[in-house]
LODO-94916 format. One record per residue (C-alpha): residue in one letter; x, y negated, z negated. Coordinates in steps of 0.2 Angstrom, whole numbers, plus 5000, padded with zeros to 4 digits. Example, Ala and Ser with C-alpha at 12.3 -4.5 7.8 and 13.67 -1.06 7.14 Angstrom:
2
a506250224961/s506850054964/
END
This chain:
46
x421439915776/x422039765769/x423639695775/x424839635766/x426439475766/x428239435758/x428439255754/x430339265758/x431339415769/x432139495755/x430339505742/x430139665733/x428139595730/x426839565744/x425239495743/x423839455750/x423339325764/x421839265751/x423439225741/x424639125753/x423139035757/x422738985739/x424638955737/x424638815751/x423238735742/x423938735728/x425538645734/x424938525748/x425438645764/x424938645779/x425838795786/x427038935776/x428139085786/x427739245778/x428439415783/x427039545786/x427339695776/x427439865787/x427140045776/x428540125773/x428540335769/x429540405758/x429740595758/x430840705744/x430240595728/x429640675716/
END
């Protein structure tokens, strides 16, 4: 299972690590702090 990271604590989207990696490329990082997303179940929703 792939997992899954917030750019910022308060993120509604997560992505991958392919991405964040991609990301620092992109801007010239060397290192980035991500927030690992954790599944969250929701019961009652219909």
């Amino acid at each position: 299972m792939e997992k899954f990271y917030f750019k910022y604590r308060d993120s509604e989207i997560c992505k991958t690590k392919d991405y964040f990696i991609d990301y620092m490329k992109n801007n010239n990082l060397n290192e980035i702090e991500v927030y690992k997303a954790e599944p969250e179940k929701v019961t009652g929703i219909v």
